[in-house]
Backbone bond lengths (Angstrom), bond angles and torsions (degrees), N, CA, C in turn:
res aa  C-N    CA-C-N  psi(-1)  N-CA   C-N-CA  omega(-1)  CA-C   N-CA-C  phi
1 X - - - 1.459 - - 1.517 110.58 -
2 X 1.719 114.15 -42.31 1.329 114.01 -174.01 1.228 102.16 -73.59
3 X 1.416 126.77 -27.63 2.205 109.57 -176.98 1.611 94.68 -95.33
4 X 1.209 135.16 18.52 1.611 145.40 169.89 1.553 84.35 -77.44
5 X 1.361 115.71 -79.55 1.084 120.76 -155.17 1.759 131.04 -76.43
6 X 1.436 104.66 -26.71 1.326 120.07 144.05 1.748 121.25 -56.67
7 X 1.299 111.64 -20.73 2.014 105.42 176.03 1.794 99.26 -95.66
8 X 1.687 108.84 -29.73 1.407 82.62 172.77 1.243 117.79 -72.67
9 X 1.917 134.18 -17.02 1.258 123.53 -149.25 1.655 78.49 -100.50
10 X 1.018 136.21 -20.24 1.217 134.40 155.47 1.572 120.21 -37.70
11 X 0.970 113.92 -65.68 1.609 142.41 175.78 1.731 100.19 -39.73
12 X 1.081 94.68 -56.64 1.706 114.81 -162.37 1.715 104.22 -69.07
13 X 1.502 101.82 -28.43 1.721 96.88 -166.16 1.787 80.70 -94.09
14 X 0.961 138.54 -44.57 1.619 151.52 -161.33 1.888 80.39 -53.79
15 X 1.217 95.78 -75.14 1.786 88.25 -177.14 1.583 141.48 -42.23
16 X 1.543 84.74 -42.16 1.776 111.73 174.77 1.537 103.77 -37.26
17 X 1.400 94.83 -70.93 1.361 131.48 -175.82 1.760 117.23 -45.24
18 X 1.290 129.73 -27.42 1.536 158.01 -158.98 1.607 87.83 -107.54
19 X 1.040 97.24 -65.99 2.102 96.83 -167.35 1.729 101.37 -56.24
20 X 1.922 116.09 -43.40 1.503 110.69 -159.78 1.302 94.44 -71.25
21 X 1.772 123.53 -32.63 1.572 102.50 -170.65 1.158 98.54 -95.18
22 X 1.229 155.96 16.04 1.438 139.70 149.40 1.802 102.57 -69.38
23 X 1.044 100.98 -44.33 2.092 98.70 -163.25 1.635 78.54 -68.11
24 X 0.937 139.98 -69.46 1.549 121.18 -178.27 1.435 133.89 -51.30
25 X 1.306 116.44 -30.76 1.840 105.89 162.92 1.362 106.33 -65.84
26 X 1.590 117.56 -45.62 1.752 101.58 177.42 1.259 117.36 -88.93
27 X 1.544 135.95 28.99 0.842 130.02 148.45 1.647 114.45 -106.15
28 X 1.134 130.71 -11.34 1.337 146.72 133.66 1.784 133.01 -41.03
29 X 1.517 106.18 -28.28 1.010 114.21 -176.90 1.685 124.55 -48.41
30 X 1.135 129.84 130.53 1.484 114.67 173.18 1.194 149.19 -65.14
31 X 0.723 169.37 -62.62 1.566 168.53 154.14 1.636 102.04 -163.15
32 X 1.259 121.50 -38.75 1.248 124.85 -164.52 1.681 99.72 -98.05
33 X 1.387 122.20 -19.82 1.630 116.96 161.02 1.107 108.87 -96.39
34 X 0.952 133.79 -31.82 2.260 122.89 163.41 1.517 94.85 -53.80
35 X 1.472 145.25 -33.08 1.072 124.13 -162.17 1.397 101.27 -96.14
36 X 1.797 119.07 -41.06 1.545 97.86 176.69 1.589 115.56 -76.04
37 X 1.505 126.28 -4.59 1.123 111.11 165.09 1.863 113.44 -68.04
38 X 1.425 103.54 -29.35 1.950 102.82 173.31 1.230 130.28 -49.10
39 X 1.756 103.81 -33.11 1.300 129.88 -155.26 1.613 90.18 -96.55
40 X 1.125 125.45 -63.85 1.248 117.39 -172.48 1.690 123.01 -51.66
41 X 1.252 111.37 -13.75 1.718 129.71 170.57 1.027 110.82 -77.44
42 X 1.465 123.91 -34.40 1.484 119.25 -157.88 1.563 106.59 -111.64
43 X 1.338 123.23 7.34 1.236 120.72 -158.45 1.796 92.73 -132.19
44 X 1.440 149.68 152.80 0.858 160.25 140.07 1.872 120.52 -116.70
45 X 1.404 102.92 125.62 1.826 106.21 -165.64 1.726 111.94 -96.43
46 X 0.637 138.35 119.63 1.594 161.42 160.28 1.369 123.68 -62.51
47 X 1.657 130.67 14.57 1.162 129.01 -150.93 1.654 127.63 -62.20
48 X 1.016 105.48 139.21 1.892 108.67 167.29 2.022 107.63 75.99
49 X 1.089 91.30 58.27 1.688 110.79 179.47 1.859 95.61 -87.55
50 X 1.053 101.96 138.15 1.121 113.28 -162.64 1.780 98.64 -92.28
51 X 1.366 138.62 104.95 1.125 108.96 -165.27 1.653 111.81 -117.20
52 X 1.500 107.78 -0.58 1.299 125.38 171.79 1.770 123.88 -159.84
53 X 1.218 132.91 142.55 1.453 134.69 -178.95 1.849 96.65 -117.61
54 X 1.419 104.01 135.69 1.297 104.94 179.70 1.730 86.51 -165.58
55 X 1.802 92.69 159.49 1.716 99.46 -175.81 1.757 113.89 32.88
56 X 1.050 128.96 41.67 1.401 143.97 -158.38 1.602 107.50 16.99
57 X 1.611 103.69 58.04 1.733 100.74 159.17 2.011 109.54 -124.18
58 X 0.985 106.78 130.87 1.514 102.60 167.15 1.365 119.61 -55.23
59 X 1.190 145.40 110.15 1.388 152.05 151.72 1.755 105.28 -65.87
60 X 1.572 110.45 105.90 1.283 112.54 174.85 1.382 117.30 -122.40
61 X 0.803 127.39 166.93 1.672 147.57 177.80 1.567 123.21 -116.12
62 X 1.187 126.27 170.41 1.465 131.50 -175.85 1.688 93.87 -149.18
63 X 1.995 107.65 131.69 1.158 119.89 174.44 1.313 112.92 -92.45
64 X 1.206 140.02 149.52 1.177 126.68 133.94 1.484 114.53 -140.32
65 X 1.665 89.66 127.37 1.649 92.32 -151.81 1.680 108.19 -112.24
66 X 0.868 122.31 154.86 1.916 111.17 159.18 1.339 108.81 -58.36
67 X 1.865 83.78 137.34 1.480 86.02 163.48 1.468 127.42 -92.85
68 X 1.373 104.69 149.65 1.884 107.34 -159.67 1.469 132.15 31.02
69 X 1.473 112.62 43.09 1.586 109.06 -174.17 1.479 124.55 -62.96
70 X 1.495 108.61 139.13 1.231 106.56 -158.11 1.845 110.76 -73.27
71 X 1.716 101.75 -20.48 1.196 96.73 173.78 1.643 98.11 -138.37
72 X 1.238 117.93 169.18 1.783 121.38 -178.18 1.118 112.92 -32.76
73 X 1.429 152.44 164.97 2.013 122.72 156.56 1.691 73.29 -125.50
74 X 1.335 88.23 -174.10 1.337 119.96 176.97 1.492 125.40 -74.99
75 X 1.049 115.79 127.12 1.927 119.10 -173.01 1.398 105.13 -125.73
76 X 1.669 97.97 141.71 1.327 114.93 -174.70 1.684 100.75 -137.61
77 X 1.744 102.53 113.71 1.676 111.04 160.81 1.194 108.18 -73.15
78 X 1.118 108.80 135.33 1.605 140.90 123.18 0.755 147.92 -57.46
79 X 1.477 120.81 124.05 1.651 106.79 -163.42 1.744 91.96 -158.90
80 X 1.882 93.33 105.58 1.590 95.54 176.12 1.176 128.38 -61.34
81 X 1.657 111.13 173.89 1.395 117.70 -179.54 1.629 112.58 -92.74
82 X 1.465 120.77 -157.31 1.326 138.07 -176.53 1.556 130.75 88.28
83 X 1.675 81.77 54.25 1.605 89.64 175.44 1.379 129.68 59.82
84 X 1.093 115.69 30.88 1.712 126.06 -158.72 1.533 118.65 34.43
85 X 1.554 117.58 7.15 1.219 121.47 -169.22 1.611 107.89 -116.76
86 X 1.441 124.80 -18.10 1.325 125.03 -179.12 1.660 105.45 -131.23
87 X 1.068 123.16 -173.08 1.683 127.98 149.81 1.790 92.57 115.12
88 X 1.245 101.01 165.14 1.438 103.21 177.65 1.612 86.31 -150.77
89 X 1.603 106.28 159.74 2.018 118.99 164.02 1.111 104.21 -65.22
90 X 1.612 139.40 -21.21 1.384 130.82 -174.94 1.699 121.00 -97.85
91 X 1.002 99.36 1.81 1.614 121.37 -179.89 1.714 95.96 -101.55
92 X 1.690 129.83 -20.64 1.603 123.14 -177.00 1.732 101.16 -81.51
93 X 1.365 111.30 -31.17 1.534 112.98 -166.47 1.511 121.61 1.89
94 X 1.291 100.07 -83.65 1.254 101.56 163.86 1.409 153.39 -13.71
95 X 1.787 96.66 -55.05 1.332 111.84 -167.64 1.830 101.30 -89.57
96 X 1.339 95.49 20.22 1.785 97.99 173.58 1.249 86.06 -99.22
97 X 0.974 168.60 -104.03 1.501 162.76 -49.44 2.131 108.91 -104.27
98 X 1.458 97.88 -21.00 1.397 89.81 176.77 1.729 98.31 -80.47
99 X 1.499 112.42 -43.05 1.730 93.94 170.21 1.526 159.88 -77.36
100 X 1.424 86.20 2.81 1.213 128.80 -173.37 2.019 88.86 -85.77
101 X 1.027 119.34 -69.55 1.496 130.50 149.11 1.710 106.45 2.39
102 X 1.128 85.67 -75.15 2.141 104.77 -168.76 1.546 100.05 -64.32
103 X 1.810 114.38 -12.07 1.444 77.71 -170.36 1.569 116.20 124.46
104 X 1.194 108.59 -50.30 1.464 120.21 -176.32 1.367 119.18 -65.99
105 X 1.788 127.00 126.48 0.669 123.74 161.68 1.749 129.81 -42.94
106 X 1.515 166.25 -177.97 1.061 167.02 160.52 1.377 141.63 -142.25
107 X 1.266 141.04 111.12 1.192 155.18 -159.84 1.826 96.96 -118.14
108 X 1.382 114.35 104.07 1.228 127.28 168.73 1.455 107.46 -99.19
109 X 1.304 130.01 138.77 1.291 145.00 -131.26 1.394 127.22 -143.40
110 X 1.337 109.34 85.98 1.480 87.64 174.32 1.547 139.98 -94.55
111 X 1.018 142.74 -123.61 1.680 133.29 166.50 1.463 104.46 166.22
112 X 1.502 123.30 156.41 1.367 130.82 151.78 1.602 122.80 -59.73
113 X 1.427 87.80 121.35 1.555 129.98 -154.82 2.435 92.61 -78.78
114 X 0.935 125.37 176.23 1.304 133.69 175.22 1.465 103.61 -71.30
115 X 1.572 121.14 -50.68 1.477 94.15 179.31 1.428 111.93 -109.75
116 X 0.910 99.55 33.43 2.122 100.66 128.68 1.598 117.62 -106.64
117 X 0.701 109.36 -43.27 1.954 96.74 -179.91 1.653 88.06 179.39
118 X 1.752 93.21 133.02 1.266 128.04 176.27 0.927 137.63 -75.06
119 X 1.815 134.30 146.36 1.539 94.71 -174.69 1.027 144.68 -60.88
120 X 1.524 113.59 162.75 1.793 133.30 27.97 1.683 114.26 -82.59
121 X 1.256 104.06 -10.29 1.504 98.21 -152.21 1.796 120.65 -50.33
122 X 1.180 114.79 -13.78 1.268 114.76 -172.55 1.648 97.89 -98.64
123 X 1.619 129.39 -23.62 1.682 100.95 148.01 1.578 116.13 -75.91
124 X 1.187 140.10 -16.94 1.324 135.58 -177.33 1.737 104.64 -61.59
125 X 1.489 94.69 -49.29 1.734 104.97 166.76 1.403 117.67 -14.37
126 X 1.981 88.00 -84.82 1.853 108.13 -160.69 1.243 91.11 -78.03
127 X 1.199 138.39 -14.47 2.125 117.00 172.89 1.469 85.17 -71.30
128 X 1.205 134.91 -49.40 1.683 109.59 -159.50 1.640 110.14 -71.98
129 X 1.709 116.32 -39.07 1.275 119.42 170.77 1.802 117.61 -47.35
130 X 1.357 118.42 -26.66 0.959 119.41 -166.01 1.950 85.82 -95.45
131 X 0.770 142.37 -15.62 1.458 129.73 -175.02 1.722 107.59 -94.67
132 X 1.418 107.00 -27.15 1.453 134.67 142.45 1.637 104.83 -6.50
133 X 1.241 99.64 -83.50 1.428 129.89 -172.22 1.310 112.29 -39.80
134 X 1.766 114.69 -58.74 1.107 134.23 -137.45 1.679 80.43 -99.35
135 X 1.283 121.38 -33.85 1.718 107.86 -177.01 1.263 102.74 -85.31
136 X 1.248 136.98 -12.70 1.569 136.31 172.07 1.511 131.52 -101.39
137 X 1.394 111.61 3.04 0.956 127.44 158.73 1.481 133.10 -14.08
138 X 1.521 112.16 -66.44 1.650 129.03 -178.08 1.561 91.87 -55.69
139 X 0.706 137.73 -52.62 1.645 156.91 -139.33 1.217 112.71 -72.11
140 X 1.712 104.27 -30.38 2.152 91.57 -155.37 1.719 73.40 -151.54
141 X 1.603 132.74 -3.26 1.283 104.64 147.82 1.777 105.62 113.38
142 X 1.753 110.94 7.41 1.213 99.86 -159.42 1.513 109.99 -100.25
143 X 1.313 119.20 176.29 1.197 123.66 -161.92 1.877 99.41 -115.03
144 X 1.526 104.73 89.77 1.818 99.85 175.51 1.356 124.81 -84.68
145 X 1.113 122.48 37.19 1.880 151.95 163.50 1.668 95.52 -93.23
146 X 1.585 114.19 -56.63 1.249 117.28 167.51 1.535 150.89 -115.89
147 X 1.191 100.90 68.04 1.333 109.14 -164.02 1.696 105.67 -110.69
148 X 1.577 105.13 140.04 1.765 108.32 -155.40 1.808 83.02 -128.20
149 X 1.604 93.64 143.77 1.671 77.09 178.35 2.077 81.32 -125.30
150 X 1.387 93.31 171.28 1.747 106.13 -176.96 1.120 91.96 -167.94
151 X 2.053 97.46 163.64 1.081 116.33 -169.69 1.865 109.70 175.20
152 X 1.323 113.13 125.20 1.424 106.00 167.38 1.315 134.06 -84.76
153 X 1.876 143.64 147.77 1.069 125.63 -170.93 1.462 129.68 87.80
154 X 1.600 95.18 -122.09 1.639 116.90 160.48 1.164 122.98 -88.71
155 X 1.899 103.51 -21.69 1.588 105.72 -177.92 1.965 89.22 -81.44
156 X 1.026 124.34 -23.16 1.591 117.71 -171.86 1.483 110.58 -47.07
157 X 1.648 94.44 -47.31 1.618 120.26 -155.89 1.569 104.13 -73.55
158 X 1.455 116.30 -34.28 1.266 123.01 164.99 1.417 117.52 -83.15
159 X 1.412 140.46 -22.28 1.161 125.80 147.01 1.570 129.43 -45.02
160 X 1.563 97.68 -43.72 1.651 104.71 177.57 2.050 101.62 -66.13
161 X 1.068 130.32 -94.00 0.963 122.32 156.23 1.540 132.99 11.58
162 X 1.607 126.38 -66.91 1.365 122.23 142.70 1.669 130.39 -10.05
163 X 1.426 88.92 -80.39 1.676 121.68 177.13 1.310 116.88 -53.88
164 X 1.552 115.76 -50.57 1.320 133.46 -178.83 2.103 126.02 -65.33
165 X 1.612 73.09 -69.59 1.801 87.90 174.32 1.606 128.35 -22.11
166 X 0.739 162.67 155.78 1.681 139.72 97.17 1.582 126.93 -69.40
167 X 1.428 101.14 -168.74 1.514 110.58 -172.88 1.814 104.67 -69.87
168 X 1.746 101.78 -25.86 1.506 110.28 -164.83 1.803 104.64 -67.54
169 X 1.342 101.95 -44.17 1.359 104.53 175.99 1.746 128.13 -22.86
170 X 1.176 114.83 -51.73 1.785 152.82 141.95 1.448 86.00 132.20
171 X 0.954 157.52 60.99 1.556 143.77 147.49 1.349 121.44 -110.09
172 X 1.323 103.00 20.07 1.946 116.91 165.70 1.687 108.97 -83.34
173 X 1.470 114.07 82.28 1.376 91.92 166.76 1.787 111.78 -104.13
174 X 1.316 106.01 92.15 1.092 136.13 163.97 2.289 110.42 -30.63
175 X 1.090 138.15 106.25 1.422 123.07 -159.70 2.431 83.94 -115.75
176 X 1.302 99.37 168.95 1.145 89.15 179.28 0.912 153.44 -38.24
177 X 1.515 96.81 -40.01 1.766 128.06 -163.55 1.691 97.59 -71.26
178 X 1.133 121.27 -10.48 1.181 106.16 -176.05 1.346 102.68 -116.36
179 X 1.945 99.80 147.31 1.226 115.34 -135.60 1.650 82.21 -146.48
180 X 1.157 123.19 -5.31 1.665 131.80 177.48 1.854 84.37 -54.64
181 X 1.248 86.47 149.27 1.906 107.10 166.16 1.512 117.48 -122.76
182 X 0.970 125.66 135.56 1.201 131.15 177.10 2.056 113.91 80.26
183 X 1.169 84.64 -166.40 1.973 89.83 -163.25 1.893 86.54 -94.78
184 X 1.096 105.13 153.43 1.586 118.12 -164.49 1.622 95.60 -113.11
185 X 1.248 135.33 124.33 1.771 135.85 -163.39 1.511 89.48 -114.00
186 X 1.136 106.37 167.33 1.954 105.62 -174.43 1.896 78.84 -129.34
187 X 1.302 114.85 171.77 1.469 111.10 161.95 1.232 119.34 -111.57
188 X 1.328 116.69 -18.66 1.644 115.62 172.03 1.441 128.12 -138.16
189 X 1.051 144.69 134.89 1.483 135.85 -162.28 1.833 95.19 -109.75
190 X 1.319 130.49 133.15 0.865 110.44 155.58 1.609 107.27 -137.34
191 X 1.405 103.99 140.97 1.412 138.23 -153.27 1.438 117.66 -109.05
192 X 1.379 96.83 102.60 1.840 111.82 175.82 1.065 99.73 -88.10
193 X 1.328 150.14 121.41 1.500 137.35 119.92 1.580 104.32 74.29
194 X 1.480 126.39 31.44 1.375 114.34 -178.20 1.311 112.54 -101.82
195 X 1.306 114.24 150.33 1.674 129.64 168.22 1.370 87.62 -48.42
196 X 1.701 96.65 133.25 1.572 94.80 160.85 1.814 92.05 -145.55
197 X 1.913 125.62 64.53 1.354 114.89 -142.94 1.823 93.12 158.45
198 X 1.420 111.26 32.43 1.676 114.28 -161.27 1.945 91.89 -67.87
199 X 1.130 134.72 -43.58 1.452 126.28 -171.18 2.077 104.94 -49.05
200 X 1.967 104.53 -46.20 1.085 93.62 -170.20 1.993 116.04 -73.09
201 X 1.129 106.75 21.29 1.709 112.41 174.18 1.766 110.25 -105.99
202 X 1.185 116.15 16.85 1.419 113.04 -173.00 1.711 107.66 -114.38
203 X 1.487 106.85 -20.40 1.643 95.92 172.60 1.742 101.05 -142.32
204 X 1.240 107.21 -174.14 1.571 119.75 158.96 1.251 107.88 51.01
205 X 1.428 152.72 -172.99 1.238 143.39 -116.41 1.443 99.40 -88.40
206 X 1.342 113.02 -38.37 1.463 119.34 -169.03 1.890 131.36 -78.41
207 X 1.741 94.72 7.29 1.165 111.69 -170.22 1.517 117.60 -57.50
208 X 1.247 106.77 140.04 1.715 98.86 167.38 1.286 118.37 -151.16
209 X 1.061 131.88 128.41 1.178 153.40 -170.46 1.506 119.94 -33.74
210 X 1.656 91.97 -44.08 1.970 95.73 -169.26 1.946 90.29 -90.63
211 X 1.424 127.67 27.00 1.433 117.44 167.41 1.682 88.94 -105.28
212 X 0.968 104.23 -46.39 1.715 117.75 -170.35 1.998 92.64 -49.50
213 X 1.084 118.11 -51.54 1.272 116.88 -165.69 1.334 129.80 -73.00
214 X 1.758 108.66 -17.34 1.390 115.92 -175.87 1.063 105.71 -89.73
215 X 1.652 123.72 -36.79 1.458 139.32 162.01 1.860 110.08 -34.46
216 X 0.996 101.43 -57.70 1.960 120.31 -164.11 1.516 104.18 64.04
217 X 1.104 111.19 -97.87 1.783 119.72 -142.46 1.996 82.66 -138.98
218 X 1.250 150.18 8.22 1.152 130.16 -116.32 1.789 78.21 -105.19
219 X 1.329 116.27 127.22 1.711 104.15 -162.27 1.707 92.89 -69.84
220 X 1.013 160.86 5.12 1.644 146.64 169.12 1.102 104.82 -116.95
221 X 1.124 142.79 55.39 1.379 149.18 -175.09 1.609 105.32 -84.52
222 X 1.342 133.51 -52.94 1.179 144.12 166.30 1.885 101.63 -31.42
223 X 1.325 99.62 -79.86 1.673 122.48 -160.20 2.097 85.21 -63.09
224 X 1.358 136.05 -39.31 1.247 129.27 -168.49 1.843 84.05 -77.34
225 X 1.393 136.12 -52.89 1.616 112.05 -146.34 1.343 115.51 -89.85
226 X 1.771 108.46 1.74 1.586 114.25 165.18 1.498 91.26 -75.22
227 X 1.061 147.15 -42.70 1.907 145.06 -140.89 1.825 88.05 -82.18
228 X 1.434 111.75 -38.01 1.281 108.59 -176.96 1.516 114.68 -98.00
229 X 1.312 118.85 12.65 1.369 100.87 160.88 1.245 117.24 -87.78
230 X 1.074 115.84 141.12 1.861 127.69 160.35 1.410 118.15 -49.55
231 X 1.401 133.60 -28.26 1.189 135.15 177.02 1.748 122.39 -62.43
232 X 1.275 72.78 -32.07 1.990 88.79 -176.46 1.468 108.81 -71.76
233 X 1.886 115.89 -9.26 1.538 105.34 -156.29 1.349 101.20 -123.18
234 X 1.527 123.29 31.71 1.259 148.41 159.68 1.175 116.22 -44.98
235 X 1.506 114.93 105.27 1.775 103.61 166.39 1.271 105.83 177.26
236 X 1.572 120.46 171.08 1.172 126.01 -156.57 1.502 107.36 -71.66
237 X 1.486 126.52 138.50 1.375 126.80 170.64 1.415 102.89 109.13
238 X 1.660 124.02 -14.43 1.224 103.87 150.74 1.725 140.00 -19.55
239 X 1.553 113.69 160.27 1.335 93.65 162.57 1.487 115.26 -101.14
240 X 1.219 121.22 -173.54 1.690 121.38 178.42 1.273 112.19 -60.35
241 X 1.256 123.04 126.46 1.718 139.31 156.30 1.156 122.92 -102.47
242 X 1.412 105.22 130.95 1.487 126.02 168.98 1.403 115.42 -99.69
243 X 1.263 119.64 140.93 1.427 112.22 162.93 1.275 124.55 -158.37
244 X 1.405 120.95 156.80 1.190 125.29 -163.69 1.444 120.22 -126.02
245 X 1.075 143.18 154.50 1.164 127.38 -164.54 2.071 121.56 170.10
246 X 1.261 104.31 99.53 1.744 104.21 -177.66 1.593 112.12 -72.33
247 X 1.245 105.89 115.31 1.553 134.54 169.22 1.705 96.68 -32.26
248 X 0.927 132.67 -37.20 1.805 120.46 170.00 1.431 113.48 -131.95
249 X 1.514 95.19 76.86 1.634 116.10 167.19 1.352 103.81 -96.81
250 X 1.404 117.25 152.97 1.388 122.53 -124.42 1.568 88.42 -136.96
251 X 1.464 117.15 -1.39 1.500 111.79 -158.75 1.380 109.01 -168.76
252 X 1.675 113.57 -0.46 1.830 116.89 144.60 1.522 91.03 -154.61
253 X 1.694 89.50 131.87 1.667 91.76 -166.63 1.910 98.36 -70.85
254 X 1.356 99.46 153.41 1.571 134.57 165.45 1.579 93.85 -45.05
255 X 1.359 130.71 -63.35 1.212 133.05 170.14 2.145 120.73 -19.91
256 X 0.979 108.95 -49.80 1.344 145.70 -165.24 1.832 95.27 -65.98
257 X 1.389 107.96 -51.17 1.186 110.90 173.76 1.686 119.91 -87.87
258 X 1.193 123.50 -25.14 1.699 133.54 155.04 1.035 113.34 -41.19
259 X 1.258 117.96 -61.00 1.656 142.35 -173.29 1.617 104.58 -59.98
260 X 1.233 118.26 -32.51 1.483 117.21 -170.43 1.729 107.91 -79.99
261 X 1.183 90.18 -51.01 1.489 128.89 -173.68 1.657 94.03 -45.92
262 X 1.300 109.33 -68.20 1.928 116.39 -159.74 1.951 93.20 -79.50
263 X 1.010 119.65 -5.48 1.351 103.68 172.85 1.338 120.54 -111.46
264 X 1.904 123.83 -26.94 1.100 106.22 152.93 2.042 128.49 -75.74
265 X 1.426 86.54 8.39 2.022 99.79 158.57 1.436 109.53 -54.47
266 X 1.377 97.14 -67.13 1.382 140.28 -168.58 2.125 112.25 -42.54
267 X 1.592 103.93 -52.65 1.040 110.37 172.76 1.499 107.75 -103.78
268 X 1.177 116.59 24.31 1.710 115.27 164.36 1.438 120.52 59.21
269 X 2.209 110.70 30.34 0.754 105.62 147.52 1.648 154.63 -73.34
270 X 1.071 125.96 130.92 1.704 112.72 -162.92 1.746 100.30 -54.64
271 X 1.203 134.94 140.10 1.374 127.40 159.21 1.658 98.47 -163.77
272 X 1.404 105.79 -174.84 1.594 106.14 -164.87 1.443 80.53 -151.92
273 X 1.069 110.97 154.04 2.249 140.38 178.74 0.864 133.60 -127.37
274 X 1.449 134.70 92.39 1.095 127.54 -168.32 1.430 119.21 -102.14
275 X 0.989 149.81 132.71 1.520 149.18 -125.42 1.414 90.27 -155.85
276 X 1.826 125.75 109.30 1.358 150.59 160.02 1.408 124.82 -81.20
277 X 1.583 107.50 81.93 1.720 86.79 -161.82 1.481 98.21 -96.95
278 X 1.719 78.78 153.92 1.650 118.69 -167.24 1.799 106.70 63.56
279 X 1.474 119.33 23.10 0.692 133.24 167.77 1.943 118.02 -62.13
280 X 1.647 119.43 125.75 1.697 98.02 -171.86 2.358 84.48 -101.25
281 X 1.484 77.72 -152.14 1.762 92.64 169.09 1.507 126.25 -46.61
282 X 1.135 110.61 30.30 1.416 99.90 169.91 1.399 88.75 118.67
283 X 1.817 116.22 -157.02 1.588 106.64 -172.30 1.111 133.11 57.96
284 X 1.591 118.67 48.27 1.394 111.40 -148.10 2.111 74.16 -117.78
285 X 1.836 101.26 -175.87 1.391 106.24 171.32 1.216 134.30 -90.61
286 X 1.366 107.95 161.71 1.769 92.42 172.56 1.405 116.28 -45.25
287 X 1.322 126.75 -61.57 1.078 127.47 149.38 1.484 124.77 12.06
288 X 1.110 106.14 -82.99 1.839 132.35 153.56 1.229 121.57 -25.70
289 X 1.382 106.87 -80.08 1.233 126.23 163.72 1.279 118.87 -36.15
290 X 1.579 127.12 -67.18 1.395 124.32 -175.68 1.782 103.40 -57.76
291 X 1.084 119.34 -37.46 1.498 103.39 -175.40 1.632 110.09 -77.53
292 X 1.126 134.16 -42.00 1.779 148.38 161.60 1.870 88.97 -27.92
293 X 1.419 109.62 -78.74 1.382 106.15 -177.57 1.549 135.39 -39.50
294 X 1.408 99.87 -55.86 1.652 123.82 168.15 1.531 99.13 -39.52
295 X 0.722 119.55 -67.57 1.623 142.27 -175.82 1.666 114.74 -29.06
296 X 1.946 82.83 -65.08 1.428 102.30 175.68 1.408 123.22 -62.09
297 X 1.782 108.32 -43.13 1.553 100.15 164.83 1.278 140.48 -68.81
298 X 1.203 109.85 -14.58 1.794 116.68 171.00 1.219 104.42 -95.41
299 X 1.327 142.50 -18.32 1.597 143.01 146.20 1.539 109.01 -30.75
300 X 0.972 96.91 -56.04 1.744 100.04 -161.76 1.476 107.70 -108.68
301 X 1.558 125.19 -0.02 1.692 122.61 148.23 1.709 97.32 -70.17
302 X 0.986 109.94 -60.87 1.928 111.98 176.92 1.262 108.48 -33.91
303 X 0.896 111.44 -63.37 1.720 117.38 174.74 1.786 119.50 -55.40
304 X 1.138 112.93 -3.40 1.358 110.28 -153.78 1.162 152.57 93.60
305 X 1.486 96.10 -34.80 1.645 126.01 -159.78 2.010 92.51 -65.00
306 X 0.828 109.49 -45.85 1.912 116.62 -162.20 1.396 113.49 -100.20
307 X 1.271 156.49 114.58 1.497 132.96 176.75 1.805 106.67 -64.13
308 X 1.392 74.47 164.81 1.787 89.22 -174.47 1.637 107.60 -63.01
């Protein structure tokens, strides 16, 4: 009876003890785990949606949508980097979490890579991923008044492109299942470090290898990588661009983003520039980062896209 009653008073202090340090780790918790515990409530993920088959590879996507929103929210694609020749949507993870933050629903993105099929196919991709969106809409809750597409690199260059293009361009290959009508408008492009200038990466100082590679042998490669630059698709009625970009990037010249910059001036597109000095490919600091972001969210409350 007496070690009966010594294992319950045992029991009792064992418990005591369990409850005081639980109310203290979550009352300990930081600001940044109360918030990903918020985030993880409010968000439900959908991964590896199949949103196109081509050259027999699946082109899939990953949702992550609000849960039960009372009205559409705002969605922002993704569309990674790596030279159109490397990168995967599961290697961006991360770099969702500041928009996920704001609110925005998310469509992370993948596409056919160089050795599966060369260009165009990886803008033919994100124009269809982005029509994706616009036919799935009812479904996962999004708001196509506001939809922002981004991307670093190659994913930049295909964000611009997305946003930019039309159907006239010819890189809409439209497949049955889609039943969307009309041309699909994004409202904001925002721009990491993307080629927007693919002819000037094939010779002379600015050459680089992973442009040379998506191209291959394809005999019109010249006359195809003007059709795919973004620079060429400059003009009034764009939507808003953001962009970002370190003054000594090492692997899409700083130039690339100047050039974008002084010509959507030029045709009186709205956009904003952010200039990283001694900044290389990305890798920049928190520091960096927190101001790039700041930037980005009052960009796109200005725009509409975010409430104040």
């Amino acid at each position: 009876m007496i070690t009966s009653r010594l294992s319950m008073s045992r029991f009792a202090v064992y418990a005591f003890l369990w409850m005081l340090f639980s109310a203290v780790s979550v009352a300990q918790l930081s600001e940044t785990a109360a918030w990903s515990i918020d985030l993880s409530s409010q968000y439900r993920v959908i991964p590896n949606i199949t949103y196109s088959v081509a050259n027999n590879f699946e082109c899939k996507l990953d949702v992550y949508a609000t849960r039960n929103p009372a009205v559409p929210v705002p969605t922002l694609i993704f569309i990674h980097g790596g030279g159109w020749v490397v990168g995967s949507k599961e290697s961006s993870i991360l770099s969702l979490l500041p928009y996920l933050e704001m609110g925005f629903a998310v469509v992370n993105v993948e596409y056919r890579l160089a050795k599966v099929s060369l260009a165009p196919a990886a803008v033919e991709d994100c124009r269809l991923a982005l029509r994706w969106v616009f036919l799935n809409a009812k479904t996962y809750g999004f708001d196509t008044t506001k939809v922002v597409v981004t991307g670093g690199s190659a994913g930049g260059h295909l964000a611009l492109t997305t946003g930019m293009l039309t159907a006239a361009a010819g890189f809409d290959n439209v497949p049955d299942w889609d039943t969307f009508s009309g041309q699909p408008k994004v409202a904001a492009i925002i721009n990491w470090f993307g080629i927007t200038d693919v002819n000037d990466l094939f010779a002379g100082p600015n050459m680089q290898r992973y442009a040379l590679s998506w191209f291959g042998s394809l005999p019109n490669r010249d006359e195809l990588a003007k059709r795919l630059s973004p620079i060429q698709y400059v003009r009034k009625g764009l939507p808003p661009i953001f962009t970002v970009h370190g003054d000594n990037d090492q692997l899409v010249p700083y130039t690339h983003a100047v050039r974008l910059h002084e010509a959507l001036n030029k045709a009186g597109v709205p956009n904003e520039f952010i200039t990283i000095p001694g900044g290389r490919h990305g890798g920049f600091t928190g520091e960096e980062m927190h101001r790039i972001f700041t930037g980005i969210r009052a960009f796109l409350r200005q725009h509409g896209i975010l409430k104040e």
